[in-house]
N, C-alpha and C positions, 0 to 999 in steps of 0.2 A: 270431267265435263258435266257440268250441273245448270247453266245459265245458257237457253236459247233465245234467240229471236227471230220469229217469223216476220215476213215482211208483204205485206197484201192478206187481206180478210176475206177473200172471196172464197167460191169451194174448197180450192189445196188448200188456198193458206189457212183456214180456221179446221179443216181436215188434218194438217200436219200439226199446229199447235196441240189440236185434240192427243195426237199420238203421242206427244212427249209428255203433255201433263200426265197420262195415265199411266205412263210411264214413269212417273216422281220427277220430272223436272220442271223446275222453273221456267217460266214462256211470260216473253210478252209478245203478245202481238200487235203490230205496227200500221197504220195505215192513215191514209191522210182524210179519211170520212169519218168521222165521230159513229154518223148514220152506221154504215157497213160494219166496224168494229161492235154497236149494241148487237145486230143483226148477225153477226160471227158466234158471237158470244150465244145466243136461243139457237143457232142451229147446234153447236155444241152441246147443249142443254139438251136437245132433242136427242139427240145421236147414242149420248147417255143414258138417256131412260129406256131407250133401243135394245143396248147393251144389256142396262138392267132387266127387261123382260127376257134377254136371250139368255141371263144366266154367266150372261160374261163376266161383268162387274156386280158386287151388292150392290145394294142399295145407298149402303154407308157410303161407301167409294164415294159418289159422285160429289159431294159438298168439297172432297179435298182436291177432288182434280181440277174442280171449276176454280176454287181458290188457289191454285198454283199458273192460271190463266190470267196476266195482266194486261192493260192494253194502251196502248198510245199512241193520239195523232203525231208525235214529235221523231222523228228519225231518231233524234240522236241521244234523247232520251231511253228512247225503247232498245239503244244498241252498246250501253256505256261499261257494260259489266258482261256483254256477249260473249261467252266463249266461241259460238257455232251459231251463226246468223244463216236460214233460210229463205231464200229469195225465193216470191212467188208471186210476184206483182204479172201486169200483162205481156201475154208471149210478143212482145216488139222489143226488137233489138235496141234500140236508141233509148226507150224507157228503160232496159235493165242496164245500156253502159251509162247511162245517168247515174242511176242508183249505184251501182258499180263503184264507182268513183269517190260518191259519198260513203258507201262503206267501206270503205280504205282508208279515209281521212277520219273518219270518225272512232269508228272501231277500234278495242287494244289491240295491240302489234301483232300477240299469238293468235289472235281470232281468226278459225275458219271459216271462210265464204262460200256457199254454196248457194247452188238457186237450183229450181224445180223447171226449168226449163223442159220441154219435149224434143227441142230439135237442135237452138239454136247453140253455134261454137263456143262451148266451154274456153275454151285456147283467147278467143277474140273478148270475151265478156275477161278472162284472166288479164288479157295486155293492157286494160284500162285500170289496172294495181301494180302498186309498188309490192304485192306479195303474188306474184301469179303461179309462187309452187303450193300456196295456201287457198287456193280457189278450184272447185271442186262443182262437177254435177251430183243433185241428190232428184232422181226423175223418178216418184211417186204417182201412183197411180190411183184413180178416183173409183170408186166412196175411198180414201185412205185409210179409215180407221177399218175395213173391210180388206182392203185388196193388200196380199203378200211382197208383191213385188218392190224392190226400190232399184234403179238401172244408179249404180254410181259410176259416172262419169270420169275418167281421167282427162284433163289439159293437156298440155305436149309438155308443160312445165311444173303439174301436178306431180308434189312429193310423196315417194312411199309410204313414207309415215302419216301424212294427212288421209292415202285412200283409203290405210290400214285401219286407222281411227275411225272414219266415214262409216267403215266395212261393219265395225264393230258396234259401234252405236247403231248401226242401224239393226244389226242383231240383238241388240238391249229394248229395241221399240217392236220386239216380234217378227219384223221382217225377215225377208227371204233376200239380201243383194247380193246383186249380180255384177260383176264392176267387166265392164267396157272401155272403149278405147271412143276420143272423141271425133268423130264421123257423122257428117248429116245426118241427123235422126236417129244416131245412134243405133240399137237393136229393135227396140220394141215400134218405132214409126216408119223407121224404113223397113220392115216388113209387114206391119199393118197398113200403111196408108196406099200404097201400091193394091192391096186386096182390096179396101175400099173404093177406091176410084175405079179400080174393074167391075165392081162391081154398081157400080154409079152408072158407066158404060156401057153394063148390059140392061141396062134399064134405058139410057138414052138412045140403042140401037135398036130396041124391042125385042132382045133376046126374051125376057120375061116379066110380069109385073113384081112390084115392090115384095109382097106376100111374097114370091113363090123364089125368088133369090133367097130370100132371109130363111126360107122355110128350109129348102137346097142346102143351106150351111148350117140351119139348127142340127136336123134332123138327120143328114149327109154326112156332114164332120164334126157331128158334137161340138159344135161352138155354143155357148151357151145366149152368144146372144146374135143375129143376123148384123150381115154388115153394114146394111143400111141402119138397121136400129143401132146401132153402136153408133154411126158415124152420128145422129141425132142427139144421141145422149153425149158423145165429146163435145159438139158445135160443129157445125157444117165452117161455119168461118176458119174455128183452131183448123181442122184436115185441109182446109185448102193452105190454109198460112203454111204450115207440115209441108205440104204437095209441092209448094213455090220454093220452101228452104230447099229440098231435095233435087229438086230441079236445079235452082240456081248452082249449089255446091258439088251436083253430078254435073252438069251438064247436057246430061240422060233427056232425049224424049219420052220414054218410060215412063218419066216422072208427072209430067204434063197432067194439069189437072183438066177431070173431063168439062168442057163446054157447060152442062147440065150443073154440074156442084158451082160452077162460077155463078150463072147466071142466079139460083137459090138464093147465092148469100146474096149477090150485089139487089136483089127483092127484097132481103129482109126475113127471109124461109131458114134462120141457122140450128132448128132442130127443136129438141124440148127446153130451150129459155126463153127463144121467141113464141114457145105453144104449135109450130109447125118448120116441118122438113118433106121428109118422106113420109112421116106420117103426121097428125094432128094428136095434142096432148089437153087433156081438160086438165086434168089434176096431176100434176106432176107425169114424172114417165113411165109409171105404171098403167095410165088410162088414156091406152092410144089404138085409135085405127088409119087405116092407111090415107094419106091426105088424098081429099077429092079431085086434087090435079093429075093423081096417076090411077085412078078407078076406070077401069075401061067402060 
């Protein structure tokens, strides 16, 4: 397997292109904004020279990684030679069983389908192909070219051979996978997002302020980062969409998102892209204090 395609240029997707080019494989990446694809490409740019201060990559590296990074507003262009297509367009279901469809028709026969989804039915995004034992979760986690983890996904018609393959490449790109079974939210959101909204909850009941929760689970459970600041740096929007898939596919009041994270987004408050959440961000999400709406 030598020929990827990633599909959406936004954070994962030009975080996952990054991972395979430095990895030696061939990537295009795919999206329908000329704009967003230059814009993928300099964050990549950046991310490398990152590396290169850290010692990770030389210097020389990077000229070949960037040229093994091609890009395309054409679907069907950027997907004609794809061994392994990564979907990473936006978490709504209707946009990925669109795309879905298109890459079944487009795509060679053998090509495996995967998408970076966080929550949503692997099984249901599979029933919209005529290959649903070839259609696979690959759920990456952000900064990618940073974080260990990849959750692969099985379908209820996911082939051994495909997860085995999945399992393997993803251990060729450095990672750590974990292969799970497909269940709302799988591992990693149905038991983070539940802590989040708890912790959202003890902010909207006045258990304590924003500070001193997040400081409780630095300091308390070695988390490295507070739940509130987490849920800022994912998007307050992604955890409530999370909170609703989880709900809707449990059933669970449990799952109920708090009052307080609703009301955020539907403001416009979804964390460090909008510049404010729980806390407020000048310069990216290293340069944040607690927003002036929760300062007692």
């Amino acid at each position: 397997m030598q020929h990827i395609a990633v599909i959406g240029a936004g954070t994962m997707g030009n975080g996952i292109a990054h991972v395979f080019a430095q990895q030696g494989f061939e990537v295009v990446l795919v999206d329908l904004s000329a704009e967003r694809l230059e814009k993928a490409v300099q964050s990549i740019a950046l991310n490398l020279d990152r590396q290169v201060r850290k010692g990770i990559i030389s210097v020389e590296e990077k000229p070949g990684i960037l040229a093994r990074i091609n890009t395309s507003t054409h679907l069907e262009n950027g997907t004609r030679v794809a061994e392994l297509v990564v979907e990473a367009a936006s978490e709504d279901f209707a946009i990925k069983r669109d795309l879905f469809r298109e890459l079944d028709r487009l795509c060679p026969p053998s090509a495996i389908l995967a998408t970076n989804t966080s929550s949503l039915s692997i099984t249901a995004l599979a029933s919209c192909t005529k290959r649903p034992e070839q259609v696979i979760g690959m759920h990456f986690m952000n900064p990618v070219p940073v974080m260990k983890l990849v959750e692969v996904i099985r379908g209820y018609s996911t082939s051994d051979e495909v997860c085995s393959a999945v399992m393997q490449l993803s251990r060729q790109l450095g990672k750590d996978p974990v292969e799970v079974n497909d269940y709302p939210g799988f591992i990693a959101n149905r038991i983070l997002m539940p802590m989040i909204n708890e912790a959202v909850y003890a902010l909207y009941e006045g258990v304590a302020g924003v500070e001193e929760i997040d400081t409780v689970m630095r300091t308390g459970m070695a988390h490295p980062m507070g739940p509130l600041q987490l849920a800022d740096f994912i998007g307050l929007d992604v955890c409530l969409s999370i909170l609703r898939v989880l709900q809707q596919g449990f059933g669970h009041p449990k799952y109920a998102p708090c009052p307080l994270l609703v009301n955020m987004v539907e403001a416009g408050m979804k964390g460090v892209k909008s510049g404010e959440g729980f806390y407020t961000y000048q310069r990216g999400y290293k340069d944040f204090e607690v927003s002036s709406r929760f300062k007692s």
